[in-house]
C-alpha positions in Angstrom: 234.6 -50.5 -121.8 236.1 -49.3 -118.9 238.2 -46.1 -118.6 241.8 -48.0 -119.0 240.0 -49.2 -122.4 239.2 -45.8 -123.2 242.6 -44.2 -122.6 244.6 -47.0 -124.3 242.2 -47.2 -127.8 243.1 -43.3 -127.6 246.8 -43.8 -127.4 246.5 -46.1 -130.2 244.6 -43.3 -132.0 241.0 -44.6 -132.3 238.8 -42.4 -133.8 236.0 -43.3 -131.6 237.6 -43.2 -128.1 239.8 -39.7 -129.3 236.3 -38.4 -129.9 234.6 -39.1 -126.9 237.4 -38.1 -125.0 237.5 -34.9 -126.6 234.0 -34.5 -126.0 234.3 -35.3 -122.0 237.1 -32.7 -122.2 234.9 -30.3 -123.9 232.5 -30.4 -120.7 235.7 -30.6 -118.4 236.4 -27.3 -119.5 233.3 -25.9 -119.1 233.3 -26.8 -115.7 236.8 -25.3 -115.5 235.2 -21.9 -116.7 232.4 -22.1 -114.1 235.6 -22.4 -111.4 238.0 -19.7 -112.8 234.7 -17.4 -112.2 234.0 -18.9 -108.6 238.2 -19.0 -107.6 240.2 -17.5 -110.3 243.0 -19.7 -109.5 246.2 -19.3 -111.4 246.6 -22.8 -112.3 244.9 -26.2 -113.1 247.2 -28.8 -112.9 246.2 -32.6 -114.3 247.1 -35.4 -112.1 246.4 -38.8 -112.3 244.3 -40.6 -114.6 244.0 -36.6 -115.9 247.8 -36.4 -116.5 247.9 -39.8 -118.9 245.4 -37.7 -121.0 246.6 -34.6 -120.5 248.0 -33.5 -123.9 245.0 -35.0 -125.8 242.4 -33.2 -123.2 244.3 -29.5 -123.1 243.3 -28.0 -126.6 239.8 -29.2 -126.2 239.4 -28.1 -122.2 241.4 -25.0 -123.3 238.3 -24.0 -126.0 235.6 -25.1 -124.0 237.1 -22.4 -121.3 237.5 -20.0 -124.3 234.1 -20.1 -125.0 232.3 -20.1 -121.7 235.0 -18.0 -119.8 236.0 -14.4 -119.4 238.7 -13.4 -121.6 240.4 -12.2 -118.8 240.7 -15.0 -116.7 241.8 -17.5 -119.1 244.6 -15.1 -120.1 246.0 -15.3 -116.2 245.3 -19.1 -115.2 247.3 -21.9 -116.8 246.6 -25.4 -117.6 249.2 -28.0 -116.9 249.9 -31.5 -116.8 251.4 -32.9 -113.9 254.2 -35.4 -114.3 254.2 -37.3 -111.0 251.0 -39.7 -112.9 248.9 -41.7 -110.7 251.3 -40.7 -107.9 250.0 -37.3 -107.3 247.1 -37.4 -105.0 249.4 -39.9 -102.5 251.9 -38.2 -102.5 249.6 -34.7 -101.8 248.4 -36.7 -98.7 251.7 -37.6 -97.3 252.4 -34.0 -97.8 249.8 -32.4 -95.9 250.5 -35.3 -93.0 254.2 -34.4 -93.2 253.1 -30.4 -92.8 250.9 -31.2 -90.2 253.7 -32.7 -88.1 256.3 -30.1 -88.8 256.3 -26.4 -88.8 258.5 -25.4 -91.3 261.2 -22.2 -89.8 261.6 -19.4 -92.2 264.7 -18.1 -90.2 266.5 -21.7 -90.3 265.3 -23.0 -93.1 264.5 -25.7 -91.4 261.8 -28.2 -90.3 261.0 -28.3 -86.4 258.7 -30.5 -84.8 255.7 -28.9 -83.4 
């Protein structure tokens, strides 16, 4: 069963597949905690194959980091789901090219070509 599988049995609301989901979320988050302690970022945002899950992986990610985390840091960083989809990561890329070609001008407001 390949991933696709997975994600469509759980949006048809299969037991099975909700569970192992959950479960994968559960070590998601504890992962998560190990990185709020390293980065203390103040947000995780799900893109991707991560944002089709999203709502189905946040209350089990969220407990995992509750569990395994500092209260204090999961007070400050936020979990959200990113509603660009699959679309995220290209269009990150053609960001960071787009930044790379242009230096953005505070004063003007502008983009300039560097």
């Amino acid at each position: 069963m390949t991933a696709d599988n997975i994600i469509a049995e759980v949006l048809k609301g299969d037991a099975f597949a909700v569970k192992i989901i959950s479960e994968a979320a559960y070590f998601r988050g504890q992962g998560l905690a190990i990185l709020l302690h390293l980065m203390n970022p103040e947000s995780i945002i799900f893109s991707g194959k991560g944002s089709v899950m999203g709502k189905i992986w946040l209350t089990p990610i969220q407990r995992a980091m509750n569990e395994h985390c500092i209260p204090h840091l999961t007070t400050y960083a936020q979990l959200a789901v990113s509603n660009l989809g699959n679309d995220a990561q290209l269009l990150g890329g053609v960001t960071t090219v787009i930044e790379s070609l242009y230096k953005l001008s505070p004063q003007a407001n502008i983009a300039e070509p560097v």
